[in-house]
Structure formats: structure tokens, C-alpha cells
N, CA, C and O atoms as CSV, one atom per row, in Angstrom:
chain,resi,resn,atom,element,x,y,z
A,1,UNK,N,N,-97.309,-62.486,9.041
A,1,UNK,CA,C,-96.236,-62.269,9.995
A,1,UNK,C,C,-95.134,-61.411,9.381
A,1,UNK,O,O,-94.706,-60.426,9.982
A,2,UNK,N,N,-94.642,-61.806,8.106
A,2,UNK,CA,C,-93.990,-60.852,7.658
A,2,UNK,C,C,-94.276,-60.343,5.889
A,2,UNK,O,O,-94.791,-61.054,5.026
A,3,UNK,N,N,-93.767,-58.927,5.718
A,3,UNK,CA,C,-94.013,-58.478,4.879
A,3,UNK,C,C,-93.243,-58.098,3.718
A,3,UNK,O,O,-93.474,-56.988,3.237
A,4,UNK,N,N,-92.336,-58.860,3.170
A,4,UNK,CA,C,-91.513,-58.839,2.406
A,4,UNK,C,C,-90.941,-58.310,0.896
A,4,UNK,O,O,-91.386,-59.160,0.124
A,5,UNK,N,N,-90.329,-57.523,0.262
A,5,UNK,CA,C,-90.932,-56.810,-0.488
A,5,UNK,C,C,-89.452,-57.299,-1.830
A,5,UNK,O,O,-88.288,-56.922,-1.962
A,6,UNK,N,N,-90.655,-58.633,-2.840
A,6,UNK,CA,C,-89.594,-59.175,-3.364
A,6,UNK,C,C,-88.980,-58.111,-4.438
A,6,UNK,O,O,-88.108,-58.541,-5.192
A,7,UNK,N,N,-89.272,-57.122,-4.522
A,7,UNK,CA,C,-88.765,-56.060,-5.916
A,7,UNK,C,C,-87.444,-55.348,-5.015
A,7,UNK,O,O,-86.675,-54.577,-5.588
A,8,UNK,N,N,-87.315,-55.616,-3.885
A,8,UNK,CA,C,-86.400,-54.908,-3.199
A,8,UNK,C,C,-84.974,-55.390,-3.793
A,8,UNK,O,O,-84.806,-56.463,-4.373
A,9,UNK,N,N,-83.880,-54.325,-3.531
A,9,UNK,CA,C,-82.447,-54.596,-3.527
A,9,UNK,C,C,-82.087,-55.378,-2.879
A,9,UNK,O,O,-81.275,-56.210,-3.284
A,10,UNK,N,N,-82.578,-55.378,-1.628
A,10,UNK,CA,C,-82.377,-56.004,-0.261
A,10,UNK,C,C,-82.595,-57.122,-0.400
A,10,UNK,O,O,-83.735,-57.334,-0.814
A,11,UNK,N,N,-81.692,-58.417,-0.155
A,11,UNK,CA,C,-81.683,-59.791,-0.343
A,11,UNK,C,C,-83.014,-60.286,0.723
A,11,UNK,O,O,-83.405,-59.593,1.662
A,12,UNK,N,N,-83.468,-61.339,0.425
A,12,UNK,CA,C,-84.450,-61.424,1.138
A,12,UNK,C,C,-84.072,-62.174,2.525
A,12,UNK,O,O,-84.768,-61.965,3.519
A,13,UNK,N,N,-83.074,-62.961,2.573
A,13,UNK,CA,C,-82.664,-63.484,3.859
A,13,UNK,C,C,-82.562,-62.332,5.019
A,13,UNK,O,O,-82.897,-62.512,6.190
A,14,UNK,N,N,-81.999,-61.029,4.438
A,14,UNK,CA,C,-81.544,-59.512,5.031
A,14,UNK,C,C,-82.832,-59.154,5.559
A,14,UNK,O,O,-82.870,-58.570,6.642
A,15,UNK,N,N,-83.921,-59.432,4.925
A,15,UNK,CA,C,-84.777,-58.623,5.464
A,15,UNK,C,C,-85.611,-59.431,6.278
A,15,UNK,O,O,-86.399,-58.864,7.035
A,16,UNK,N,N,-85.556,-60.721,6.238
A,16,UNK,CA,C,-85.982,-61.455,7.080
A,16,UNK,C,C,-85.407,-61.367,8.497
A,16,UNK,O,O,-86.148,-61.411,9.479
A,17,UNK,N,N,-84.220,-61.255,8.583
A,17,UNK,CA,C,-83.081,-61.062,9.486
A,17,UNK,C,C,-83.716,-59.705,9.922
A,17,UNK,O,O,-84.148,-59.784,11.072
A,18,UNK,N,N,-83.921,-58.338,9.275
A,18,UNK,CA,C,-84.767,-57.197,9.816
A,18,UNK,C,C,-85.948,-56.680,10.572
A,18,UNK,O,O,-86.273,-55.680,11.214
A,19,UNK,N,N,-86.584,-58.177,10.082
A,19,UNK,CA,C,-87.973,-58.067,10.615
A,19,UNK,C,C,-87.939,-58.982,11.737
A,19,UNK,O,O,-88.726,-58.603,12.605
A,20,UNK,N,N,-87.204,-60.254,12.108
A,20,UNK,CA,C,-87.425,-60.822,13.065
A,20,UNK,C,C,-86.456,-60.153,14.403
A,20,UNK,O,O,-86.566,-60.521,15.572
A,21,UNK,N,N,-85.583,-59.184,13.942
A,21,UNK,CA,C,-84.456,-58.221,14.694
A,21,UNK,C,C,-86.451,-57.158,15.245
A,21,UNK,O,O,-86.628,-56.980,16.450
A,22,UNK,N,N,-86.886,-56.963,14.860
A,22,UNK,CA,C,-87.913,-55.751,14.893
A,22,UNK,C,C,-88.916,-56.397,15.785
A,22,UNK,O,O,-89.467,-55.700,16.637
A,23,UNK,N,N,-89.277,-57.973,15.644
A,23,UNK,CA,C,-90.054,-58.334,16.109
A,23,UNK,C,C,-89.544,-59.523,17.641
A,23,UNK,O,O,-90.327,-60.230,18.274
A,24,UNK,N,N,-88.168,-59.400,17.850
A,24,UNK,CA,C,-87.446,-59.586,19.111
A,24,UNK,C,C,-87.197,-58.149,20.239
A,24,UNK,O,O,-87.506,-58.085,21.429
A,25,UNK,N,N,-86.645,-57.262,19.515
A,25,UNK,CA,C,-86.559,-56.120,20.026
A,25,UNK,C,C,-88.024,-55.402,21.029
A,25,UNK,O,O,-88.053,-54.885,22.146
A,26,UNK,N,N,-88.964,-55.642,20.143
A,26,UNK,CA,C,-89.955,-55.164,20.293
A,26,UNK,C,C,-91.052,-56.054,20.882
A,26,UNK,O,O,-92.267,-55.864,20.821
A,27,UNK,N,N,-90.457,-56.967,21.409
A,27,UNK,CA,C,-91.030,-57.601,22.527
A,27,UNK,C,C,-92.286,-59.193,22.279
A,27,UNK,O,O,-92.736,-60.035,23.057
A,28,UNK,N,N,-92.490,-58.847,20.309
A,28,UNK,CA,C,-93.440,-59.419,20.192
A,28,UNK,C,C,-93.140,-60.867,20.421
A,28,UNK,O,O,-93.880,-61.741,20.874
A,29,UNK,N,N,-91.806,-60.944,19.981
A,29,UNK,CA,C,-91.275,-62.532,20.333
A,29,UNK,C,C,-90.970,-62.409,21.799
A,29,UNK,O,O,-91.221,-61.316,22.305
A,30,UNK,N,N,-90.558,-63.184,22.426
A,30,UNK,CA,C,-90.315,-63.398,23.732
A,30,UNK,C,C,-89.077,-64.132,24.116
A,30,UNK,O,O,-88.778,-64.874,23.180
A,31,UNK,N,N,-88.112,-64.252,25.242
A,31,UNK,CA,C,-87.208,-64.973,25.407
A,31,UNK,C,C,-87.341,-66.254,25.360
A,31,UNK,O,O,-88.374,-66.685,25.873
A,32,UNK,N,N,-86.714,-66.910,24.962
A,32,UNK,CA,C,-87.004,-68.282,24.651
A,32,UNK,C,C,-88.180,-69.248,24.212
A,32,UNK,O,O,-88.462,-70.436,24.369
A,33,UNK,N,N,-88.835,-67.914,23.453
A,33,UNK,CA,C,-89.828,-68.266,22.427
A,33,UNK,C,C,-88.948,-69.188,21.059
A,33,UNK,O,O,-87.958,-68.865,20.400
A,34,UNK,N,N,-89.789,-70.383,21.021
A,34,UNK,CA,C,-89.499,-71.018,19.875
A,34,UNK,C,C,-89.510,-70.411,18.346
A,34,UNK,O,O,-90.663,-69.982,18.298
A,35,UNK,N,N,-89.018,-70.165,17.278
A,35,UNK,CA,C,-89.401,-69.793,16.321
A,35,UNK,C,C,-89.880,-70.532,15.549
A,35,UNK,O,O,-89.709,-71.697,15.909
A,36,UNK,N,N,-90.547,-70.414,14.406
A,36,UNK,CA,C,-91.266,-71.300,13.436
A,36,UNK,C,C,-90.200,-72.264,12.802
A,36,UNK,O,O,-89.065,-71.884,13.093
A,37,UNK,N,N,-90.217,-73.296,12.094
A,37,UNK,CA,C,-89.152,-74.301,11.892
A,37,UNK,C,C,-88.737,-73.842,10.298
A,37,UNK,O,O,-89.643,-73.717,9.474
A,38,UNK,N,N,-87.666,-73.658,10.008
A,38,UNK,CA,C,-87.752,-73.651,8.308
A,38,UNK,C,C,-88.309,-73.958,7.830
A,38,UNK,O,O,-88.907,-73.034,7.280
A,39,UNK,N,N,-88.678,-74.918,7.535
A,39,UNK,CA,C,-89.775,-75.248,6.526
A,39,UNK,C,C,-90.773,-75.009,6.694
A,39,UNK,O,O,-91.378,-74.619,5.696
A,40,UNK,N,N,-91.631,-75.093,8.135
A,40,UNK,CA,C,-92.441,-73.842,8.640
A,40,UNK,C,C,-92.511,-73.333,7.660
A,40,UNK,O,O,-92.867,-73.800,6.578
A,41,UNK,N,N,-92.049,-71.906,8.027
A,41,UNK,CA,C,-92.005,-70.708,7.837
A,41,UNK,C,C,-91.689,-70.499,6.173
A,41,UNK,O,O,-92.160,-69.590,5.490
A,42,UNK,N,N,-91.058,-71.237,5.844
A,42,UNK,CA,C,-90.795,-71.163,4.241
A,42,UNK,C,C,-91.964,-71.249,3.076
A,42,UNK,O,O,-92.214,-70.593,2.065
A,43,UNK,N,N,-92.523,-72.337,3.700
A,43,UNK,CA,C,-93.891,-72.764,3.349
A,43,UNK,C,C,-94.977,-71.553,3.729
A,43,UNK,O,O,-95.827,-71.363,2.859
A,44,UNK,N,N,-95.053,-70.767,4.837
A,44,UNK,CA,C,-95.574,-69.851,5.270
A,44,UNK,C,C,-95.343,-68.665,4.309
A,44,UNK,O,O,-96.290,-68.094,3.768
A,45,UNK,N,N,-94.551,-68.449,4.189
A,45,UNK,CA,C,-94.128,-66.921,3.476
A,45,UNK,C,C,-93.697,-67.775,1.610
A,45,UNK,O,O,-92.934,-67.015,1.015
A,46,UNK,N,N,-93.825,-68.257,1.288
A,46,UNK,CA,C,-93.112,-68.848,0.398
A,46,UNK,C,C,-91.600,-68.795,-0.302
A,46,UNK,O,O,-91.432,-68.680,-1.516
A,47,UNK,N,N,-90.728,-68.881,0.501
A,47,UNK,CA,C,-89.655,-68.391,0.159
A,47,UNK,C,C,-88.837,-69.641,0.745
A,47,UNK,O,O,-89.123,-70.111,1.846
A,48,UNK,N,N,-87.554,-70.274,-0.246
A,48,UNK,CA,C,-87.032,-70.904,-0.473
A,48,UNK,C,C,-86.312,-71.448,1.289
A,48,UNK,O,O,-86.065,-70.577,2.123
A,49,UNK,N,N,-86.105,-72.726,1.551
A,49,UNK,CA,C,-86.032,-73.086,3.151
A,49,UNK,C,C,-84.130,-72.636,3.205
A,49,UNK,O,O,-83.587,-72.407,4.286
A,50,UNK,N,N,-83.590,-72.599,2.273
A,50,UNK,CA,C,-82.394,-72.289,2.302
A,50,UNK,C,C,-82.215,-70.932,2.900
A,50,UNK,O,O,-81.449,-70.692,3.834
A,51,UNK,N,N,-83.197,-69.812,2.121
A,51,UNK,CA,C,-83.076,-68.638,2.604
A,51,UNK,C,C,-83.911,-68.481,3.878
A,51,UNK,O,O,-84.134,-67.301,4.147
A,52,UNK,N,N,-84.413,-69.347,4.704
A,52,UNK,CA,C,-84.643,-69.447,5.649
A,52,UNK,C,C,-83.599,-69.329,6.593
A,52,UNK,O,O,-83.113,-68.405,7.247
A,53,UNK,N,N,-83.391,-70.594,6.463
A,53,UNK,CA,C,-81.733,-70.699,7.162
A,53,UNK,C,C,-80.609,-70.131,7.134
A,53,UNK,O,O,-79.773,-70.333,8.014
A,54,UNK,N,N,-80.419,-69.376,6.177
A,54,UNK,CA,C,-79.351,-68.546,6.199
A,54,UNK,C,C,-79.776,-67.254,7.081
A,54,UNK,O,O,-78.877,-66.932,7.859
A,55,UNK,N,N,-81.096,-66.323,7.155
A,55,UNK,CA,C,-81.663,-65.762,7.949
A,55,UNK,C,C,-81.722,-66.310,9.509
A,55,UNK,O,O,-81.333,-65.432,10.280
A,56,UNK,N,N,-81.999,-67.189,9.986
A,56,UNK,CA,C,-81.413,-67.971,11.280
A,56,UNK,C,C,-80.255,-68.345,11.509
A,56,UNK,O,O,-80.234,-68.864,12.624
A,57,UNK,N,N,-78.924,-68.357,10.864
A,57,UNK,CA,C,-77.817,-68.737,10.594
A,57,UNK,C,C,-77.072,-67.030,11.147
A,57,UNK,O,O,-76.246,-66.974,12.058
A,58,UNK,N,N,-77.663,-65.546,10.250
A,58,UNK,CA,C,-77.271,-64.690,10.532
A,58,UNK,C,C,-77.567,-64.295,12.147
A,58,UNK,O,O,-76.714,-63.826,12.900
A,59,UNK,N,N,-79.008,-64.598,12.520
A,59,UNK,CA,C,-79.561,-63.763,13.495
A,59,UNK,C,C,-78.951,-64.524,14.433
A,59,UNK,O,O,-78.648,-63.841,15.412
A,60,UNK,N,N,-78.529,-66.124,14.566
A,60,UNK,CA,C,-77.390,-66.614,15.342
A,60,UNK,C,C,-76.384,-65.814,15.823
A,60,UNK,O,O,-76.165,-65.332,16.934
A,61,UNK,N,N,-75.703,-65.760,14.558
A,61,UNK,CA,C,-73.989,-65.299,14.857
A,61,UNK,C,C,-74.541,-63.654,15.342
A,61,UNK,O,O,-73.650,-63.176,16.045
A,62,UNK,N,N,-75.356,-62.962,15.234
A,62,UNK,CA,C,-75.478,-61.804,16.031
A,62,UNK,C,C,-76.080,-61.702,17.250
A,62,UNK,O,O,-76.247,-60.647,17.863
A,63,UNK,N,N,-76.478,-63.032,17.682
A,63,UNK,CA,C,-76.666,-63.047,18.960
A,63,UNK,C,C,-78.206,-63.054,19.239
A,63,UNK,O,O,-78.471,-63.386,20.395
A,64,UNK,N,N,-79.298,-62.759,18.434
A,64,UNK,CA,C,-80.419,-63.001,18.647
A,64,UNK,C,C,-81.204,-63.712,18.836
A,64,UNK,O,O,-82.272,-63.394,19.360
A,65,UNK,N,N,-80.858,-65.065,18.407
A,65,UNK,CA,C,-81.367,-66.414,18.594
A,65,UNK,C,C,-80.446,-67.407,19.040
A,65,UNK,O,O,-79.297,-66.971,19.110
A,66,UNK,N,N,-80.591,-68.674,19.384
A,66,UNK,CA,C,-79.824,-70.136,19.543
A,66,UNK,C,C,-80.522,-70.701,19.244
A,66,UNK,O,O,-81.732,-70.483,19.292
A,67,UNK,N,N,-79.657,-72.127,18.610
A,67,UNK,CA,C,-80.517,-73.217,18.073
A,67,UNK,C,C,-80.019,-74.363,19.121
A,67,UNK,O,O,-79.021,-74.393,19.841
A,68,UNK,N,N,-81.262,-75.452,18.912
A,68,UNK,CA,C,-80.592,-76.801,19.755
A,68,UNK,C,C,-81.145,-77.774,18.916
A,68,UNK,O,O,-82.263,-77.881,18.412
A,69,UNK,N,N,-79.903,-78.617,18.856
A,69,UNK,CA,C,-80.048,-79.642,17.675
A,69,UNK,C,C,-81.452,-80.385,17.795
A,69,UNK,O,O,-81.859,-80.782,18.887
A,70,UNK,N,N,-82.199,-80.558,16.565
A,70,UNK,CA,C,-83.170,-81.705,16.826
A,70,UNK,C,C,-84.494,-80.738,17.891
A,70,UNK,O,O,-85.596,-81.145,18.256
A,71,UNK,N,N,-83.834,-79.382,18.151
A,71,UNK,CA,C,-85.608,-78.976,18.752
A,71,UNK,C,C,-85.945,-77.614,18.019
A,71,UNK,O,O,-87.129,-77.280,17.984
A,72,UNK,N,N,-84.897,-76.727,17.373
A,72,UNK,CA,C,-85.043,-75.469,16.918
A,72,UNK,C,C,-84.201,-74.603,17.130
A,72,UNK,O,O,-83.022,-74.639,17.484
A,73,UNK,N,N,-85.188,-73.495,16.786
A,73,UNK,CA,C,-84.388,-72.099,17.245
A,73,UNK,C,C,-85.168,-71.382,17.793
A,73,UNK,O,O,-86.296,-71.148,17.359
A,74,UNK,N,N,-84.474,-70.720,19.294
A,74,UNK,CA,C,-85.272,-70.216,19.948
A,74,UNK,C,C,-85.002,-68.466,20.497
A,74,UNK,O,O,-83.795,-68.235,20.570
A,75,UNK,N,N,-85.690,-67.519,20.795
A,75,UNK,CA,C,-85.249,-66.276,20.982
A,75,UNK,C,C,-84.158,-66.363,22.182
A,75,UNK,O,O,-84.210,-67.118,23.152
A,76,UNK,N,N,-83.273,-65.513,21.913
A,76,UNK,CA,C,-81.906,-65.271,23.035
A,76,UNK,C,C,-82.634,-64.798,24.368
A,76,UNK,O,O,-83.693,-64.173,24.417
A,77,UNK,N,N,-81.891,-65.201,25.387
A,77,UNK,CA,C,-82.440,-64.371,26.497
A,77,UNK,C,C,-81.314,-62.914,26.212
A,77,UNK,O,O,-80.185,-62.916,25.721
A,78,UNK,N,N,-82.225,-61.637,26.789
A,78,UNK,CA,C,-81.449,-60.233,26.831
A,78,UNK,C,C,-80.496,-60.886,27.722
A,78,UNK,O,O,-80.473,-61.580,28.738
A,79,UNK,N,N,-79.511,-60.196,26.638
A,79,UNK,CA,C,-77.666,-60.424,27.298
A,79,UNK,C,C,-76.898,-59.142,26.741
A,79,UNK,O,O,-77.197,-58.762,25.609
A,80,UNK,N,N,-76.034,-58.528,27.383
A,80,UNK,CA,C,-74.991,-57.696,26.910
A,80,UNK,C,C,-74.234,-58.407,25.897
A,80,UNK,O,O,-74.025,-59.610,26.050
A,81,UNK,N,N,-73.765,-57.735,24.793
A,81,UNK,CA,C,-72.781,-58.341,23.510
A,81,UNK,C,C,-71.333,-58.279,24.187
A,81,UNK,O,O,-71.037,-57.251,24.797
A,82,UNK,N,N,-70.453,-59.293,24.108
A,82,UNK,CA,C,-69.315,-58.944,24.573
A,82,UNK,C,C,-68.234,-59.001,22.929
A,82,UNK,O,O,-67.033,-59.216,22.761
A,83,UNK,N,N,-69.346,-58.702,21.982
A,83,UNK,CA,C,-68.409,-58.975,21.178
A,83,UNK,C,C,-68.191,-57.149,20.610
A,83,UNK,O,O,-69.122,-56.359,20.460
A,84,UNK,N,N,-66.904,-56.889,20.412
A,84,UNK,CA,C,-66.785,-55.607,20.264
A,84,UNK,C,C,-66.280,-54.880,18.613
A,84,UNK,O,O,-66.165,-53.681,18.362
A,85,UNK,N,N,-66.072,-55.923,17.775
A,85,UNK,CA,C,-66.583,-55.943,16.034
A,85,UNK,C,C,-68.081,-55.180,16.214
A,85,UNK,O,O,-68.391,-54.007,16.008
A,86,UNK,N,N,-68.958,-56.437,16.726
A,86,UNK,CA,C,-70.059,-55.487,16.493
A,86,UNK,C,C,-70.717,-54.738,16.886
A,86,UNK,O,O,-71.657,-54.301,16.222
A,87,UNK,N,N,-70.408,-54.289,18.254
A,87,UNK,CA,C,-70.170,-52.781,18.806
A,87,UNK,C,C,-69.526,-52.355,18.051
A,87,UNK,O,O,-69.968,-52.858,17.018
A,88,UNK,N,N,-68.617,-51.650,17.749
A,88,UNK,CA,C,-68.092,-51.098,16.996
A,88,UNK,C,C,-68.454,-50.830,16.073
A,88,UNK,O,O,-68.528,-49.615,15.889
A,89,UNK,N,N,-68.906,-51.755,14.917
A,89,UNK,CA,C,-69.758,-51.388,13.559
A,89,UNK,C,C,-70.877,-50.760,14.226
A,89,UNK,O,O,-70.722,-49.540,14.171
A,90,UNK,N,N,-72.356,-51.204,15.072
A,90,UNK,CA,C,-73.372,-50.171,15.479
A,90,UNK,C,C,-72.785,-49.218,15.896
A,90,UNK,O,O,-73.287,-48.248,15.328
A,91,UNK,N,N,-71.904,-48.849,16.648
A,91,UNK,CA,C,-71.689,-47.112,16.885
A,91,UNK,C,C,-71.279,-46.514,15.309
A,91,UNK,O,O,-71.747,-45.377,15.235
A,92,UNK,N,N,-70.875,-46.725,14.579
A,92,UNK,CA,C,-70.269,-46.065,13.340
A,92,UNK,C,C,-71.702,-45.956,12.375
A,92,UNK,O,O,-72.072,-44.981,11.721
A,93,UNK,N,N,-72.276,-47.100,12.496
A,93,UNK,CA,C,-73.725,-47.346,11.546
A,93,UNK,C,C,-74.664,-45.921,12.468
A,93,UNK,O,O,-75.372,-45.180,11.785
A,94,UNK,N,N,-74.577,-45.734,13.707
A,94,UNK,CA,C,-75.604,-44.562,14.387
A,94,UNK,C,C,-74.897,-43.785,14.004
A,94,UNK,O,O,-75.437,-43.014,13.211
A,95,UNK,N,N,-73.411,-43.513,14.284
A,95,UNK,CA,C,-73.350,-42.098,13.829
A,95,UNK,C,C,-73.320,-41.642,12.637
A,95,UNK,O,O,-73.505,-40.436,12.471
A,96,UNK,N,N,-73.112,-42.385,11.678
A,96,UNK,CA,C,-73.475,-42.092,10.655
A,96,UNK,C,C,-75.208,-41.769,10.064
A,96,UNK,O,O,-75.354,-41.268,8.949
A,97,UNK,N,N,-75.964,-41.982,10.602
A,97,UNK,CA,C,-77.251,-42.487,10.807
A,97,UNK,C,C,-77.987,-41.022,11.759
A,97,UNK,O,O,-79.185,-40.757,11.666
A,98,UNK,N,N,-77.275,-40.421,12.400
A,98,UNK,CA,C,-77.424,-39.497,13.370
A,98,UNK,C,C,-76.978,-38.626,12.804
A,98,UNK,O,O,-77.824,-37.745,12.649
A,99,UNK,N,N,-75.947,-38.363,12.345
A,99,UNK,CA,C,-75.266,-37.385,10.877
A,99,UNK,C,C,-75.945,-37.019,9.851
A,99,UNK,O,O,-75.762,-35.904,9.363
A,100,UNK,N,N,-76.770,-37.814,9.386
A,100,UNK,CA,C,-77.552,-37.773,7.994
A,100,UNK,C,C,-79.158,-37.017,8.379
A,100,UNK,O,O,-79.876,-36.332,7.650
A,101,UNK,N,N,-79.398,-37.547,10.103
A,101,UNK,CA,C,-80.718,-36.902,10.375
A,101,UNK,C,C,-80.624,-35.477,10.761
A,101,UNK,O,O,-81.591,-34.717,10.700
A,102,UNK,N,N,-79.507,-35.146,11.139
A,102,UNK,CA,C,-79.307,-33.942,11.573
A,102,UNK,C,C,-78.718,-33.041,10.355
A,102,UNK,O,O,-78.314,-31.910,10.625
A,103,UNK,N,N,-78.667,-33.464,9.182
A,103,UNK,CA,C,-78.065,-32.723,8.346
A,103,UNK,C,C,-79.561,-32.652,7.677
A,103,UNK,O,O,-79.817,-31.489,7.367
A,104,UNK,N,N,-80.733,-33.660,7.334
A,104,UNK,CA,C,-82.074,-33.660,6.858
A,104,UNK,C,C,-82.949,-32.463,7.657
A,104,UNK,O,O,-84.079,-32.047,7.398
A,105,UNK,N,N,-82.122,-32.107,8.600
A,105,UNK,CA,C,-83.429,-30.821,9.779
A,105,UNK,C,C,-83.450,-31.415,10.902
A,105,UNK,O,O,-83.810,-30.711,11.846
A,106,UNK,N,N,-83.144,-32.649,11.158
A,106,UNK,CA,C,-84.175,-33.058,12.240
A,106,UNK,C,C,-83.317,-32.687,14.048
A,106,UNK,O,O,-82.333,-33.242,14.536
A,107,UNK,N,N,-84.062,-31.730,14.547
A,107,UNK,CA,C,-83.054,-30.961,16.076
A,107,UNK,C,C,-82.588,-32.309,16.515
A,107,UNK,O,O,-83.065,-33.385,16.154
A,108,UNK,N,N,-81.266,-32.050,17.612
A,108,UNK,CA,C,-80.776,-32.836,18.278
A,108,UNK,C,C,-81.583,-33.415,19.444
A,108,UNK,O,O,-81.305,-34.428,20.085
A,109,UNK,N,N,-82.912,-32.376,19.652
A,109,UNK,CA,C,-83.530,-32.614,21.068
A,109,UNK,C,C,-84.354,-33.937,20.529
A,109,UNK,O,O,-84.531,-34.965,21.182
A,110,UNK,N,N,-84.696,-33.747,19.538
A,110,UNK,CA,C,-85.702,-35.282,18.916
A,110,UNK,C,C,-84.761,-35.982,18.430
A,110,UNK,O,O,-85.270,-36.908,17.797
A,111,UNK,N,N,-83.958,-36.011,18.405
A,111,UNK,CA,C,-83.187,-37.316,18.497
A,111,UNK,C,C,-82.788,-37.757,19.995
A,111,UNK,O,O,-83.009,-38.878,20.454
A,112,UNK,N,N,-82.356,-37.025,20.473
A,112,UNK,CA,C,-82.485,-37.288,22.170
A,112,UNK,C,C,-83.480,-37.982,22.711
A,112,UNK,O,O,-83.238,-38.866,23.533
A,113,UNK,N,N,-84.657,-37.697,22.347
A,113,UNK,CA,C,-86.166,-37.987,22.850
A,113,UNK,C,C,-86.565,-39.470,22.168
A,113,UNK,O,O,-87.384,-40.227,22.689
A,114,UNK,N,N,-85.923,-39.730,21.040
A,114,UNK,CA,C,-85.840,-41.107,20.539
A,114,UNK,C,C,-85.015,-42.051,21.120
A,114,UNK,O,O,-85.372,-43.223,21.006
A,115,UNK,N,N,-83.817,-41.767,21.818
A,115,UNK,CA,C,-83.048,-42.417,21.822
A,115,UNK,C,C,-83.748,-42.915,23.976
A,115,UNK,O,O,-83.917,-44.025,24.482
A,116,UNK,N,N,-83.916,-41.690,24.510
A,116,UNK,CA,C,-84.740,-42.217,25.446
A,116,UNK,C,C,-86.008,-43.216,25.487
A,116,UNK,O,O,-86.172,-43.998,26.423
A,117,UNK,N,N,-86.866,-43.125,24.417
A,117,UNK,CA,C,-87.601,-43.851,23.945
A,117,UNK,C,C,-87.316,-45.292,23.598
A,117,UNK,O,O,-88.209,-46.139,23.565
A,118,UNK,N,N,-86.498,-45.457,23.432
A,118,UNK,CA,C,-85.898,-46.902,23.021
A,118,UNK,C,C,-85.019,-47.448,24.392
A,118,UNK,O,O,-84.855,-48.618,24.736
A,119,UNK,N,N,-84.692,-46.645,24.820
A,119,UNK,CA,C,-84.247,-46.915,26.303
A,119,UNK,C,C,-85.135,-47.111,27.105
A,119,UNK,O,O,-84.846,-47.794,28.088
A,120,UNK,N,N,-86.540,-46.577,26.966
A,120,UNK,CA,C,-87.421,-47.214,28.220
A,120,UNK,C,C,-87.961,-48.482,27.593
A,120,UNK,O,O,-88.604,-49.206,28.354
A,121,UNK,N,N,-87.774,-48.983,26.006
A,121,UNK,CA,C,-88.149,-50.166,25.537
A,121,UNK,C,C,-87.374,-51.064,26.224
A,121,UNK,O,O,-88.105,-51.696,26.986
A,122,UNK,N,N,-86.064,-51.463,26.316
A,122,UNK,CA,C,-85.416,-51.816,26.641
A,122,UNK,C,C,-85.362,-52.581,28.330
A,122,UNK,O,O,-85.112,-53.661,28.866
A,123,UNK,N,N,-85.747,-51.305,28.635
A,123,UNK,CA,C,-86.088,-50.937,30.509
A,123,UNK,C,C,-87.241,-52.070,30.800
A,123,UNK,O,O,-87.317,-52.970,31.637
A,124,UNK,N,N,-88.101,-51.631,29.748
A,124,UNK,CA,C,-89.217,-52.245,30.587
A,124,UNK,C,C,-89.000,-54.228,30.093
A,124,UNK,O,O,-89.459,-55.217,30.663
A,125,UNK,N,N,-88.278,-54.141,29.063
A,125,UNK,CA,C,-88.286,-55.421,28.388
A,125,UNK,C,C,-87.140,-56.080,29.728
A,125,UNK,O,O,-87.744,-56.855,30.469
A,126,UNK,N,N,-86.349,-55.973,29.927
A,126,UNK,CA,C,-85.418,-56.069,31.449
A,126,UNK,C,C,-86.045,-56.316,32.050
A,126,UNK,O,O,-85.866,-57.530,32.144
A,127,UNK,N,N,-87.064,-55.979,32.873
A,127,UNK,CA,C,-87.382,-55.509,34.305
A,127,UNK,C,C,-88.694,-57.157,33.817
A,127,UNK,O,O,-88.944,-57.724,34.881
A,128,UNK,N,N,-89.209,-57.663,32.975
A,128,UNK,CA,C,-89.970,-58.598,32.527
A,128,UNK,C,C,-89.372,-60.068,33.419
A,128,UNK,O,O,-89.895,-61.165,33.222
């Protein structure tokens, strides 16, 4: 389920938090799909149940999951963020991010064409 890469910089709770952001987005989880239980999943991937939880702890406070005491944690239903910290940080993280691709070569029209692309992800994940 996931592929974790312990030589990385990247703390491993972070990237856990990356991959289950990749695998909500992208439809493989589902709204109010249960997730695996810490210890689950700890036991699964072998990685410490603390850094479990702190990875469900993050993807909480950003809105991707809820927990309910005594049953889990389960995927968010799609909701608009009304929180505007972190709007704010994603627009600065793209443009910066959009800055760096366009300074690497890459035309504005393929970035356009990506950004539609992720918009019909979105679309069709809605319309579900």
C-alpha cells in the first residue's frame, strides 16, 4: 500500500501524510472510507504506531480525514477549506512551484493542460 523510502530526508510521518493525501485525492480511498487502525497499519508497513498517529493527527488538522472516538479514522467527505492560512500557504507553495517549472522549459500551455487535468479529477470525483 505504501512505499516509503526510509533513507529519505523526509520524516516518515510526512510522507505518509503524502501518500495517503495521493491516495484520497485520487479517488482510491473513498469518502468515508475507514482507514486502517494504527496499529494496523504500523504493523503493516513496520513503522512505529506513534508515527502513525502523528500522520493521522496531521491529515486531520488539514482536513482530510476525521476520527470518531472508539471507531477510527475515516476519509473526509469533499468539502471546500474555509480555512484561509492554508489557502494561502497552497497558492504561494504553486506559485512558487509554477515559477520553478517555467524557468526548467516547461511552456505555460502544459501547465495549463495540467491544471485542467486535475480539474476534471476533481469534477468527476464531485459529481460521484
Amino acid at each position: 500500500m505504501f512505499d516509503l523510502d526510509l533513507r529519505s530526508r523526509k520524516p516518515i510521518y510526512e510522507q505518509l501524510v503524502d501518500k495517503l493525501k495521493a491516495l484520497i485525492i485520487n479517488e482510491v480511498l473513498q469518502q468515508d472510507e475507514k482507514l486502517p487502525s494504527v496499529r494496523t497499519l504500523a504493523q503493516q508497513i513496520t513503522v512505529n504506531p506513534n508515527t502513525i498517529q502523528k500522520a493521522y493527527r496531521e491529515l486531520e488538522t488539514q482536513g482530510f480525514i476525521y476520527s470518531i472516538k472508539g471507531k477510527g479514522s475515516f476519509v473526509s467527505p469533499t468539502a471546500i477549506s474555509e480555512n484561509k492560512e492554508e489557502l494561502t500557504k497552497m497558492k504561494e507553495s504553486l506559485k512558487q512551484l509554477i515559477a520553478e517549472a517555467l524557468f526548467l522549459g516547461i511552456k505555460a500551455d502544459a501547465i495549463h493542460a495540467l491544471v485542467d487535468e486535475a480539474t476534471d479529477v476533481v469534477n468527476r470525483r464531485n459529481e460521484k
